[in-house]
Each structure stands twice: as C-alpha cells, then as structure tokens.
Backbone of each chain as ProteinMPNN parsed JSONL, in Angstrom:
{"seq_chain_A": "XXXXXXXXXXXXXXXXXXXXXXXXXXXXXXXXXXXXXXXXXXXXXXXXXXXXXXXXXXXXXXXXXXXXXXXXXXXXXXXXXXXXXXXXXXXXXXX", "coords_chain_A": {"N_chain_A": [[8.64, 8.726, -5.671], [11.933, 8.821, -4.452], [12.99, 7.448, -1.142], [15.399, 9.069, -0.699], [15.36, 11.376, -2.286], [13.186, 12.779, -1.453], [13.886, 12.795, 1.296], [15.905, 15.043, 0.751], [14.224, 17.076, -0.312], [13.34, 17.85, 1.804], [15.172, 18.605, 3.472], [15.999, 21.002, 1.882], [13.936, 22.775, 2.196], [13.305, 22.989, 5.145], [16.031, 22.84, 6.883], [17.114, 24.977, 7.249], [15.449, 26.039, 9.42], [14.928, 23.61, 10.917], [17.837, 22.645, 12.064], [18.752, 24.895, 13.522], [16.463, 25.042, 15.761], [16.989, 22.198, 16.952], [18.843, 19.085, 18.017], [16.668, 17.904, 19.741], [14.456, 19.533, 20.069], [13.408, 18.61, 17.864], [13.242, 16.378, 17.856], [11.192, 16.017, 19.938], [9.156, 17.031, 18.367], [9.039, 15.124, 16.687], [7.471, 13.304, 17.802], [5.824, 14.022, 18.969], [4.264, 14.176, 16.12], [3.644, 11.889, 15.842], [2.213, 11.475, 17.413], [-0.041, 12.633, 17.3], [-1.457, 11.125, 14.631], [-1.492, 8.794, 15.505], [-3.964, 9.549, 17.101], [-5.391, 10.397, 14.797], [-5.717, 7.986, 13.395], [-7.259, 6.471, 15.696], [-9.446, 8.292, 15.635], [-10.526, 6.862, 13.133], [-9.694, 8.743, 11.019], [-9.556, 9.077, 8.018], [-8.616, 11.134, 5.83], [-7.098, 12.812, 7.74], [-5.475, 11.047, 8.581], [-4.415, 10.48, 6.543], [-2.675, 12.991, 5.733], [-0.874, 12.732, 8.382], [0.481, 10.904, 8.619], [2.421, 11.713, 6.499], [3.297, 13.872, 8.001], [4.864, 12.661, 9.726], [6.629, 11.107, 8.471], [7.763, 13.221, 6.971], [8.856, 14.022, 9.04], [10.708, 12.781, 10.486], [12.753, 12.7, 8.407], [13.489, 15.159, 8.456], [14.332, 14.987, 11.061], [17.032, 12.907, 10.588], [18.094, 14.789, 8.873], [19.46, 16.453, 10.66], [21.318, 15.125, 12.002], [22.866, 13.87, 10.182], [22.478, 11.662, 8.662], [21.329, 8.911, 6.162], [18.664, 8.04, 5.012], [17.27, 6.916, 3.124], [19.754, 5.146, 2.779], [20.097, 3.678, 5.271], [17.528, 2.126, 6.026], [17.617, 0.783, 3.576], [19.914, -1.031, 4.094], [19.17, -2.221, 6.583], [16.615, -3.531, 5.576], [16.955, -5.292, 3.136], [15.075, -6.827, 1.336], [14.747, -9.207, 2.345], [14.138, -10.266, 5.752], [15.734, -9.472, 8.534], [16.254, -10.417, 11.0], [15.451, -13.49, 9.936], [16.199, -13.72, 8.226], [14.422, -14.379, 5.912], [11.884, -14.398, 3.441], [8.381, -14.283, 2.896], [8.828, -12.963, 6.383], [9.45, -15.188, 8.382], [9.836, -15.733, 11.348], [9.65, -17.236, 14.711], [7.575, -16.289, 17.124]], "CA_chain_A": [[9.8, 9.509, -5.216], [13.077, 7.986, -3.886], [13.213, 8.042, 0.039], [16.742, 9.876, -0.302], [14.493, 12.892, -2.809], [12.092, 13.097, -0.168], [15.111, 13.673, 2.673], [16.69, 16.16, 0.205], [13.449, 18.219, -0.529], [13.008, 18.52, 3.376], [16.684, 19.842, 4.199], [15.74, 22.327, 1.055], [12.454, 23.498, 3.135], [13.04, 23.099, 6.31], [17.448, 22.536, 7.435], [17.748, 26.282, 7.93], [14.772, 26.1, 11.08], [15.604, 21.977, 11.564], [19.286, 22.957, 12.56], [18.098, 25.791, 14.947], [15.454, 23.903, 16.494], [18.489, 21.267, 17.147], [18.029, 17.409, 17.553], [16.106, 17.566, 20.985], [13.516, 19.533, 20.072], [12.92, 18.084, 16.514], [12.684, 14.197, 18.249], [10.118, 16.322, 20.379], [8.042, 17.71, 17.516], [8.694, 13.962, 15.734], [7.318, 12.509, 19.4], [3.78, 14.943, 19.017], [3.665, 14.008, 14.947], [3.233, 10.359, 15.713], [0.893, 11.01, 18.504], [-1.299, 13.008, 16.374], [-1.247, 9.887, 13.901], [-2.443, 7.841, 16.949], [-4.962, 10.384, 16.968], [-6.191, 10.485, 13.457], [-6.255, 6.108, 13.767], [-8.732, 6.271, 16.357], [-11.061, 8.809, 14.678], [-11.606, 6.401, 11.607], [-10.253, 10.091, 9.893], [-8.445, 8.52, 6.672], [-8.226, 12.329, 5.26], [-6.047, 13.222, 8.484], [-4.279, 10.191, 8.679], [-2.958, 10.855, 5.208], [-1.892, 14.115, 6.436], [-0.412, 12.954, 9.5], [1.342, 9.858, 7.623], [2.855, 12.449, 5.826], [4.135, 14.572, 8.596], [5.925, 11.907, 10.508], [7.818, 10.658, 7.613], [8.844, 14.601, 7.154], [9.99, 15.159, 10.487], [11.558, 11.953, 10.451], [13.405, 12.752, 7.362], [14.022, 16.199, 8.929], [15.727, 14.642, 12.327], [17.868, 12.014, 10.11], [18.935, 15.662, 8.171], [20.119, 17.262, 11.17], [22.55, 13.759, 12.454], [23.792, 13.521, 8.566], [22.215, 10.16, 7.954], [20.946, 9.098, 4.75], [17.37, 7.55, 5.499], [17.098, 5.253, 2.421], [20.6, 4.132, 3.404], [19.592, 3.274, 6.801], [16.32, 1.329, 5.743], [18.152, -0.773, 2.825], [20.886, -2.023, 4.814], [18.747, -3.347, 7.298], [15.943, -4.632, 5.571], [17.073, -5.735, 1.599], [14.151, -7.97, 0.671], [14.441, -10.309, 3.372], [13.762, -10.039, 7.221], [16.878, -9.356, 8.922], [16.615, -11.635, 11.844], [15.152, -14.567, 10.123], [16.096, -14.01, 6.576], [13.655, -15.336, 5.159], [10.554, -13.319, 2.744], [8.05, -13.143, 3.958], [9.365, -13.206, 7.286], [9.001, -16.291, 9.22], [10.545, -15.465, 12.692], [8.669, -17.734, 15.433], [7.512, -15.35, 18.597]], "C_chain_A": [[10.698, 8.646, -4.331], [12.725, 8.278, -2.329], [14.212, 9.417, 0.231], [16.029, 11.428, -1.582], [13.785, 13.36, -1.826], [12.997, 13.585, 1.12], [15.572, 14.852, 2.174], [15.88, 17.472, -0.302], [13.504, 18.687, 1.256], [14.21, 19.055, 3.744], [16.274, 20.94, 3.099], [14.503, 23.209, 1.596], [12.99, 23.55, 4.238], [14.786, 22.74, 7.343], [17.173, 23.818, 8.116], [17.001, 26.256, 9.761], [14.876, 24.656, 11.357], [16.992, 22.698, 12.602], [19.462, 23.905, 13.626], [17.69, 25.015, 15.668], [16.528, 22.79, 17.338], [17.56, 19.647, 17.364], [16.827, 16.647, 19.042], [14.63, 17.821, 20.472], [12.717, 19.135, 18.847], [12.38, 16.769, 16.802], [11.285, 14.794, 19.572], [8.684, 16.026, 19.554], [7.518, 16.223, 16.897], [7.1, 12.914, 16.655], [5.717, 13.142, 18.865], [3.441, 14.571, 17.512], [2.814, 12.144, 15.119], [2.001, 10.216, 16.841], [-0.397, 11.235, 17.55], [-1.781, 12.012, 15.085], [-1.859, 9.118, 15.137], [-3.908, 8.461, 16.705], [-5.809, 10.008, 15.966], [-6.516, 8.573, 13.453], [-7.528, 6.092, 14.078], [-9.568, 6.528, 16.169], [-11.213, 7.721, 13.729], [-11.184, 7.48, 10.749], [-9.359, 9.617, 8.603], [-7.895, 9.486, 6.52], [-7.074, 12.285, 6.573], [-5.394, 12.398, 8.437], [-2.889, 9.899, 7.71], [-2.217, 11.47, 5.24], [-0.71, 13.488, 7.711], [0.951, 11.605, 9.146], [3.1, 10.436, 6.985], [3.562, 12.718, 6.541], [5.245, 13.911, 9.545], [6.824, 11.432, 9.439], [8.582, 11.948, 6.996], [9.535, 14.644, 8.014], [10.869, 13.958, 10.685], [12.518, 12.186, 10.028], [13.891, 14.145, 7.855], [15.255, 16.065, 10.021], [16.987, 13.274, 11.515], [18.962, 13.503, 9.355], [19.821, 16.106, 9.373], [21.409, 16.38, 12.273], [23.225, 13.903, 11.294], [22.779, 12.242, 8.245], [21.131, 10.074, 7.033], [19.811, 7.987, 5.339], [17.57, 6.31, 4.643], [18.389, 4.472, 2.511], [20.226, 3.024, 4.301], [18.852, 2.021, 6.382], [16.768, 0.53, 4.466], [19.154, -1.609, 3.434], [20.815, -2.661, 5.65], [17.394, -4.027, 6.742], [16.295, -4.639, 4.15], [16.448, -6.793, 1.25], [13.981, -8.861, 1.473], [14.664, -9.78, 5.121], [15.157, -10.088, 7.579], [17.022, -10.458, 9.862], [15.848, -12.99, 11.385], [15.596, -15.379, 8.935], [15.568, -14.577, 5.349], [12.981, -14.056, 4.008], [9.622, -13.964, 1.865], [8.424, -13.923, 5.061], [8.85, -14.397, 8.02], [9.645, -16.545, 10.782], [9.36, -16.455, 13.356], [8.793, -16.646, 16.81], [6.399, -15.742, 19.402]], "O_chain_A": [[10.211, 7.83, -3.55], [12.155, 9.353, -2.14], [14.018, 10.41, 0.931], [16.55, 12.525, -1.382], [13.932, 14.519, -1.438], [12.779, 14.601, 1.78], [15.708, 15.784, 2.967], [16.392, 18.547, -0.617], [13.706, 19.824, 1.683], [14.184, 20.09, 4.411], [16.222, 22.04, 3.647], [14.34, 24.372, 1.228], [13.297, 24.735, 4.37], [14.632, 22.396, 8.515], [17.01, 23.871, 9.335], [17.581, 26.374, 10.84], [14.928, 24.582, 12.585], [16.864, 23.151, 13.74], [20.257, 23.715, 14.546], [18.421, 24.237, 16.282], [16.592, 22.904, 18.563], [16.431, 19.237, 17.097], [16.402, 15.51, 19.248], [13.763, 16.952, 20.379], [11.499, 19.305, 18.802], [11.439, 16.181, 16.269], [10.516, 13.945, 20.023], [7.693, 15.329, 19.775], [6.35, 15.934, 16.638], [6.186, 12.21, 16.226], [4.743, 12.506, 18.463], [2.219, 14.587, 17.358], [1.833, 11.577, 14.638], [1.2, 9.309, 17.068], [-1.313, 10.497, 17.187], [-2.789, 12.484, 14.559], [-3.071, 9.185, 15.338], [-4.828, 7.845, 16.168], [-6.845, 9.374, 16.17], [-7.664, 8.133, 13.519], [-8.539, 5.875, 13.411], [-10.578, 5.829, 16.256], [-12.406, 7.639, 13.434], [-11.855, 7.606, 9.725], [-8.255, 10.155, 8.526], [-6.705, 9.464, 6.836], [-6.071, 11.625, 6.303], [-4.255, 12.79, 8.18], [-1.708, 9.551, 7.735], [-1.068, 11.143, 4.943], [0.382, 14.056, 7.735], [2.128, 11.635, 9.507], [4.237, 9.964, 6.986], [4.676, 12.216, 6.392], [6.24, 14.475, 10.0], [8.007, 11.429, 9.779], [9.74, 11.873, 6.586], [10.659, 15.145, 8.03], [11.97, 14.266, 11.142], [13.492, 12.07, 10.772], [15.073, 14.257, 7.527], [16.386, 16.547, 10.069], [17.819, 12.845, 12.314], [20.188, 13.429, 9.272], [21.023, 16.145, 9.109], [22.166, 16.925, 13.077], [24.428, 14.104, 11.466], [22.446, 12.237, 7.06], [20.188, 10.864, 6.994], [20.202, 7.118, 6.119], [17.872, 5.172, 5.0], [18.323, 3.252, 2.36], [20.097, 1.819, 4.085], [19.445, 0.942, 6.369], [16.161, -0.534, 4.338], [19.18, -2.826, 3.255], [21.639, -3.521, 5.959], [16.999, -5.026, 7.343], [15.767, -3.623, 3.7], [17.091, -7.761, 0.844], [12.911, -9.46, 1.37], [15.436, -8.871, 5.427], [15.849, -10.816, 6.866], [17.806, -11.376, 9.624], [15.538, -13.722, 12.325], [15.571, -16.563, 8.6], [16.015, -15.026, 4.293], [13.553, -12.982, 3.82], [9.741, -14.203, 0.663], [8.446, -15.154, 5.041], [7.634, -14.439, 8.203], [9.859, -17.69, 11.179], [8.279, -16.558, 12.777], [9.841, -16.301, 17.358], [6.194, -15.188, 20.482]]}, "seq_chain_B": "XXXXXXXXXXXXXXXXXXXXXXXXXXXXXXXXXXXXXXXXXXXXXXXXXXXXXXXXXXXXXXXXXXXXXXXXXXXXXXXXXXXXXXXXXXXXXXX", "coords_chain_B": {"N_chain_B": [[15.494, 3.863, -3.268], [11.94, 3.861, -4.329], [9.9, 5.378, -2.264], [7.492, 4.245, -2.121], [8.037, 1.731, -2.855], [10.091, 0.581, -0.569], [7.893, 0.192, 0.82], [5.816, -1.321, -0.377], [8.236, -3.435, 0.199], [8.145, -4.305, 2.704], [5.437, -5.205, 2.628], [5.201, -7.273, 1.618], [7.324, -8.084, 3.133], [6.259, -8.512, 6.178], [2.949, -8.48, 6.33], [1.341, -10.5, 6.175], [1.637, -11.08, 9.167], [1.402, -8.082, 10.545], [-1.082, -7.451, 9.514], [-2.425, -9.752, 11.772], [-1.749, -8.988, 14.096], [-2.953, -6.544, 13.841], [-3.788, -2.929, 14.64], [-3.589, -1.404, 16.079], [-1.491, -2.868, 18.004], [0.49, -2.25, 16.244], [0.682, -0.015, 15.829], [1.828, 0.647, 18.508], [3.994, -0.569, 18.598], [5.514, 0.91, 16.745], [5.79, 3.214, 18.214], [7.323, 2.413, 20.283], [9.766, 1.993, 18.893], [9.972, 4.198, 18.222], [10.54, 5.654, 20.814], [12.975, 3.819, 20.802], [14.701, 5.192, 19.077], [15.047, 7.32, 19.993], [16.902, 6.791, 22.808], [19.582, 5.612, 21.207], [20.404, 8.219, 19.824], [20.795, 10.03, 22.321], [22.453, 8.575, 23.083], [24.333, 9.055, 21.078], [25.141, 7.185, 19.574], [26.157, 6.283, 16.657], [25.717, 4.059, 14.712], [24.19, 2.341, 16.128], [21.985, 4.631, 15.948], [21.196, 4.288, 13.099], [20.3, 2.024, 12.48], [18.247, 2.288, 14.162], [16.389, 4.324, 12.732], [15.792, 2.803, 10.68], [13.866, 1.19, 11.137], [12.24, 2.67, 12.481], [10.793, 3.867, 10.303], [10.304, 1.427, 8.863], [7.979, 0.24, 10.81], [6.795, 2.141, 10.164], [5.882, 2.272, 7.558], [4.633, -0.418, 7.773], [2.074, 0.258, 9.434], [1.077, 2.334, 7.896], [0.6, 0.013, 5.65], [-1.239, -1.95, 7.109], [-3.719, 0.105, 7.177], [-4.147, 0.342, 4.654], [-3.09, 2.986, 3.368], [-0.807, 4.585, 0.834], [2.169, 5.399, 1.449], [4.09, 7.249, 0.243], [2.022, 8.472, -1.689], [0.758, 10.104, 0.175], [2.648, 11.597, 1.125], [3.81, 12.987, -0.603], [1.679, 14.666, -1.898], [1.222, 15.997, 0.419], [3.956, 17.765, 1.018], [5.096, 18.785, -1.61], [7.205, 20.175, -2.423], [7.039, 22.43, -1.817], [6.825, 24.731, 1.402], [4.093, 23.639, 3.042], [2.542, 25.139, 4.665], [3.207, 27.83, 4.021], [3.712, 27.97, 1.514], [6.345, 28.459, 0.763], [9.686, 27.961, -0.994], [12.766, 28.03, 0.111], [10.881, 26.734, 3.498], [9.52, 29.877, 4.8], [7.993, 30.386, 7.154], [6.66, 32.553, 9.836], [7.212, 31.761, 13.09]], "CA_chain_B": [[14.477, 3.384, -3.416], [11.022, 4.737, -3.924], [9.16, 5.15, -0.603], [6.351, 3.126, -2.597], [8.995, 0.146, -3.571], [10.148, 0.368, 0.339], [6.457, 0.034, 1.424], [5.58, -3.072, -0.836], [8.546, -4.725, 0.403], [7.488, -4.021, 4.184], [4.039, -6.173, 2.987], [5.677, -8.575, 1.506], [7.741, -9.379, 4.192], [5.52, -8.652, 7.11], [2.407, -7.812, 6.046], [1.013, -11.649, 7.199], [2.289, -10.645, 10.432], [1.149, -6.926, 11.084], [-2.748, -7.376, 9.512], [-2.797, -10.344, 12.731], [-1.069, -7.894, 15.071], [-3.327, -5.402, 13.676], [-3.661, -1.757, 13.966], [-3.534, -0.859, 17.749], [-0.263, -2.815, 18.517], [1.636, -1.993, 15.199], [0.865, 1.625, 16.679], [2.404, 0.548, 20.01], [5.386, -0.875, 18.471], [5.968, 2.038, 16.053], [5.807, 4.154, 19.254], [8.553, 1.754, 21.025], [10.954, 2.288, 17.745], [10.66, 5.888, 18.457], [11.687, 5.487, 21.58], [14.506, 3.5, 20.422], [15.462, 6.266, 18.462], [15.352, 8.643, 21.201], [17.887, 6.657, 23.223], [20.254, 5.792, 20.165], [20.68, 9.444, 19.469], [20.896, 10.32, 23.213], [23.999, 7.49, 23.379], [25.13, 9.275, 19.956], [25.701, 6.024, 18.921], [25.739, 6.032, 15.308], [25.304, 2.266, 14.619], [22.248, 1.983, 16.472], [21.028, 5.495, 15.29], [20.98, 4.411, 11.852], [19.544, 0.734, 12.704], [16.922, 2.518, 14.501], [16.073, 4.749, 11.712], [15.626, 1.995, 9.1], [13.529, 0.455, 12.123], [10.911, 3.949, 12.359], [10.437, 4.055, 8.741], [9.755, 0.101, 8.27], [7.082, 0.318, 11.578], [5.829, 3.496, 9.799], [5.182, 1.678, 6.013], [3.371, -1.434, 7.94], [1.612, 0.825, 9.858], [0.1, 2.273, 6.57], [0.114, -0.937, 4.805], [-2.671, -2.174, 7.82], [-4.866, 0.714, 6.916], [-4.238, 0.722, 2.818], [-2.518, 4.369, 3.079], [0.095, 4.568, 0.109], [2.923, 6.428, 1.74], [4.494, 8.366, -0.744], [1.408, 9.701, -2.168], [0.702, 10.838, 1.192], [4.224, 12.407, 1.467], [4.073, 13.953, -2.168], [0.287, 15.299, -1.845], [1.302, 17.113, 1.096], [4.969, 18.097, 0.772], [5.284, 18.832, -2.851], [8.168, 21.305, -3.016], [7.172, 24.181, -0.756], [6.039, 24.296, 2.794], [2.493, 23.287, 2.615], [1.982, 26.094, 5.29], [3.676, 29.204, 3.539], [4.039, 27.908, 0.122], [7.677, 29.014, -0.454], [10.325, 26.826, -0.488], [12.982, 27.009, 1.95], [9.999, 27.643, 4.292], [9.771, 31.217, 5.362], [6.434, 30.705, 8.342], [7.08, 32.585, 11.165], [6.884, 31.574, 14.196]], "C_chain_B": [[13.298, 3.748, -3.16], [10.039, 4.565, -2.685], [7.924, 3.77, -0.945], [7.026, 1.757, -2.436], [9.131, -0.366, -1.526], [8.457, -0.102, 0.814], [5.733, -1.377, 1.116], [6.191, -3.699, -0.1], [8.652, -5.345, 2.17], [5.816, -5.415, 3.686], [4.328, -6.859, 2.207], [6.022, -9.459, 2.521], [6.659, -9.583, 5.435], [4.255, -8.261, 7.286], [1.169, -9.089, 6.949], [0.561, -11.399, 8.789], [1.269, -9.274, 11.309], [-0.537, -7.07, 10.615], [-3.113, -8.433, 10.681], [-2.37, -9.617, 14.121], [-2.376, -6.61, 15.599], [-3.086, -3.584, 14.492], [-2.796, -0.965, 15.19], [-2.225, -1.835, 18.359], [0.525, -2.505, 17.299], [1.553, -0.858, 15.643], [2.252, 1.606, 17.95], [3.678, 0.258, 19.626], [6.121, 0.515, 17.579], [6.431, 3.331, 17.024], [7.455, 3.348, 20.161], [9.777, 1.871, 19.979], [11.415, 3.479, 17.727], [11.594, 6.086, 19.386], [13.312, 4.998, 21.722], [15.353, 4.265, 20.043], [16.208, 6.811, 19.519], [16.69, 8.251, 21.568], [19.096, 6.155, 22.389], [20.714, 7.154, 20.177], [20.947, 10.502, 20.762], [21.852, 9.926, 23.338], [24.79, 8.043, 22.284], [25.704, 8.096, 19.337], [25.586, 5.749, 17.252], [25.038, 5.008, 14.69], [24.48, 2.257, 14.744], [21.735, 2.944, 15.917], [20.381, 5.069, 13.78], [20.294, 3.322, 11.942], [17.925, 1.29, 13.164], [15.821, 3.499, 13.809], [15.204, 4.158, 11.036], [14.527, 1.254, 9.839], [11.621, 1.373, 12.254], [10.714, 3.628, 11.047], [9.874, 2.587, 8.668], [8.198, 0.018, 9.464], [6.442, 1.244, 10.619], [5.231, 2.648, 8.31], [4.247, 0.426, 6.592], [2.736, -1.1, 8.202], [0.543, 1.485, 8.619], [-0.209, 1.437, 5.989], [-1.237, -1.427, 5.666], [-4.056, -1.164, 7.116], [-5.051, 1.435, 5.178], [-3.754, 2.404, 2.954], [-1.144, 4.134, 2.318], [1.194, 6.043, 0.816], [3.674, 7.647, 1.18], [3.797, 8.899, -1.019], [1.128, 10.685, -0.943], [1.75, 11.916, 1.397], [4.118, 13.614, 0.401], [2.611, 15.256, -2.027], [0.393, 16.305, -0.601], [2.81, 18.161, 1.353], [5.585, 17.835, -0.874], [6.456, 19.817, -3.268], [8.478, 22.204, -2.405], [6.419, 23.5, 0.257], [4.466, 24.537, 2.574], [1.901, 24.555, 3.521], [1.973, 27.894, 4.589], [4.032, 29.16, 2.257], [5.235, 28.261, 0.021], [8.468, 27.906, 0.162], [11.774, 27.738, -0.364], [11.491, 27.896, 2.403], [10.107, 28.829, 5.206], [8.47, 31.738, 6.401], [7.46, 31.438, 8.965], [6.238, 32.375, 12.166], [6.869, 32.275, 15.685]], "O_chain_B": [[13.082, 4.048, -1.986], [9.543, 3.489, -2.352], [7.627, 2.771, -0.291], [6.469, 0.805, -1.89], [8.512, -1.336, -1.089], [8.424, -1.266, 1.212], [5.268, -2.218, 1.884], [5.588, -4.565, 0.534], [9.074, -6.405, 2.635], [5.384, -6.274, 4.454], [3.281, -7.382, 1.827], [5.668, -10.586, 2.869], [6.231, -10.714, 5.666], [4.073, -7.644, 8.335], [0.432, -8.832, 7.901], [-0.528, -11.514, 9.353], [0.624, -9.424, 12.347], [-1.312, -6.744, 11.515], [-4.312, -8.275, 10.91], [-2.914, -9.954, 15.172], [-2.686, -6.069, 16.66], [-1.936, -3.298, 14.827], [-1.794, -0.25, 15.193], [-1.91, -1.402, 19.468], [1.699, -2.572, 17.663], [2.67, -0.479, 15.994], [3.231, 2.333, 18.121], [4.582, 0.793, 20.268], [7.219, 0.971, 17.897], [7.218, 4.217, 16.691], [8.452, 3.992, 20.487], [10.885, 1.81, 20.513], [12.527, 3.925, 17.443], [12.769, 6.442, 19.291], [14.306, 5.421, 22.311], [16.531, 4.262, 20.401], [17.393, 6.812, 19.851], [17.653, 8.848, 21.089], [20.048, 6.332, 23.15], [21.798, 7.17, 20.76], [21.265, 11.66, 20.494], [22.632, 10.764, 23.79], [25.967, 7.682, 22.289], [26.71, 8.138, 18.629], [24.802, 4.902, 16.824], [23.908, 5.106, 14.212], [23.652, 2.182, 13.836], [20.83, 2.581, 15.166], [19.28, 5.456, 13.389], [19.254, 3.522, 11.315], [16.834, 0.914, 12.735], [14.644, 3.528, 14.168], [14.098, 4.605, 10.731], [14.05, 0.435, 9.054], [10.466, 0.957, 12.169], [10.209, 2.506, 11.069], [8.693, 2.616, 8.324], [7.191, -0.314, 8.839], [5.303, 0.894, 10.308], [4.014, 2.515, 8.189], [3.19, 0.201, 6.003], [1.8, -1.638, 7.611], [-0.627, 1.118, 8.505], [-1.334, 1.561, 5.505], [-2.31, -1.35, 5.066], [-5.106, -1.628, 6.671], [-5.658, 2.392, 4.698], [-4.55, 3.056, 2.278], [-0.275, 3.544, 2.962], [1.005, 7.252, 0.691], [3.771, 8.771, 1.672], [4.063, 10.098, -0.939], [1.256, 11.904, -1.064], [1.493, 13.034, 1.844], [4.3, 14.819, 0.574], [2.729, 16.48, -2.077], [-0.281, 17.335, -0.6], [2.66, 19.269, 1.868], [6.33, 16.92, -1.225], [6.562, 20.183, -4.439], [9.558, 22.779, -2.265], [5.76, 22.46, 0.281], [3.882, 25.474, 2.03], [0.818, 25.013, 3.156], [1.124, 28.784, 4.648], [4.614, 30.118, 1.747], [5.443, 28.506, -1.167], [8.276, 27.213, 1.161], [11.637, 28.474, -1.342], [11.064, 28.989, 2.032], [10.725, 28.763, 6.268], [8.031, 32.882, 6.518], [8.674, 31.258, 8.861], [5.037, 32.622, 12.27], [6.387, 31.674, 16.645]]}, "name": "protein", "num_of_chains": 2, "seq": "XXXXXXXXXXXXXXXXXXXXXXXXXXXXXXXXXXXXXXXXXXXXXXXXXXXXXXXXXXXXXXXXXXXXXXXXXXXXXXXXXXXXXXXXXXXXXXXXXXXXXXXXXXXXXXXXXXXXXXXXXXXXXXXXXXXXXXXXXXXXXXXXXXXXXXXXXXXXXXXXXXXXXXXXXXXXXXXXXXXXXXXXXXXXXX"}
C-alpha cells in the first residue's frame, strides 16, 4: 500500500474525530503511541510491537491529515534514494 | 510510494548505521524527531513541519528495520479499512 493510501484510508476512518480532537491533542495521543512502542521493545512482545508499529504510523498519518500535508510527499522529498546530508547510498555521513 | 518500498530504502541507506546504533538509541532518536515535530507545528512553520514529518516516518521504518518488523503489513493487518475497534468505517467508537 502507497504511504499516501494509507493517509487517505485514515482521514476516511478517523478526520471526522482527528479534526475535533484538534492538532494538540492528536501530537498528544501520537506522544503515548510511541511510548507504548517503547513499551512493547522492551517486553521482547513482537505480537504488540506489530500492533503498536501500526498505531504510530496511523496517528502519524492522522496528525499530517489534520495540517493538510501529504506524508509520502514529505518523506520523498527529503529522502529520494540517497541520504540527504551526505548524498551518498548507503549513507556515509562521518559522526 | 509503498510504505514497504519506503522501508527498504531506509535499509539501504542506513540500515549499516542503525543495526550499530541499535535498538535502544534508534528509539531515543525516533523520540527526539517527535519532538521535533512538536516544535515545528507549534512554530506553524510549514517547511520544517513537513521536513520533520519525512524525518518521523524514516526514524519509524529503521526502527522496524532493527527488529525485522515489515511496516506495511503491520499497518494493513491492523488498519484494513474499518476501525479495528468498531469495525465500521468512518469509525463510529464512542467515547
């Protein structure tokens, strides 16, 4: 599935209560999906982590719906096959 | 581009990189991208919002690539159409 299908099923589920909710408390909810992902890491729980994998790249794709911005835009124009700050692939930045 | 295609080209470029990093700081940095967000979208700055977007999402695919989780199926297997909680699509839970 395209990134930009995957943004456009989640405004079809979930814009009407996204857009309520507004963009504070959605970068909240995004804020507690990624913890719980921390979470599931540390157990070792694969099963949840799939789940929880999942739900941060929803609510992600939920708070990009309720700015306008087009996700797989975003994420090709800064990385198109090669590393942005080194341009290389695979990246060879020295740090 | 499909979340899968994005995800390969995340361990192409930095894949080297993030399995020597491993699991517990690609967490930490994925957590500092959020934050980025946050203040991006606090400054309303478009520019950066969308940089820092493309920024969550690429932390989030290395982040699975470390622990072999295919992101899309993850995405698809649990957001297939309808809200995985209430089955209908737009989602109609209440809360």
């Amino acid at each position: 599935m395209h990134i930009r299908g995957f943004q456009e099923m989640m405004k079809q589920l979930y814009f009407h209560r996204d857009s309520k909710r507004g963009l504070k408390g959605t970068y909240e909810w995004l804020m507690d999906e990624i913890e719980e992902l921390g979470e599931a890491l540390d157990a070792s729980d694969k099963e949840a982590t799939e789940k929880e994998f999942a739900d941060v790249i929803a609510w992600l794709a939920s708070l990009a719906n309720i700015v306008g911005i087009d996700l797989e835009n975003a994420a090709i124009k800064k990385y198109n096959g090669k590393c942005p700050k080194c341009n290389h692939s695979p990246c060879q930045c020295k740090f």
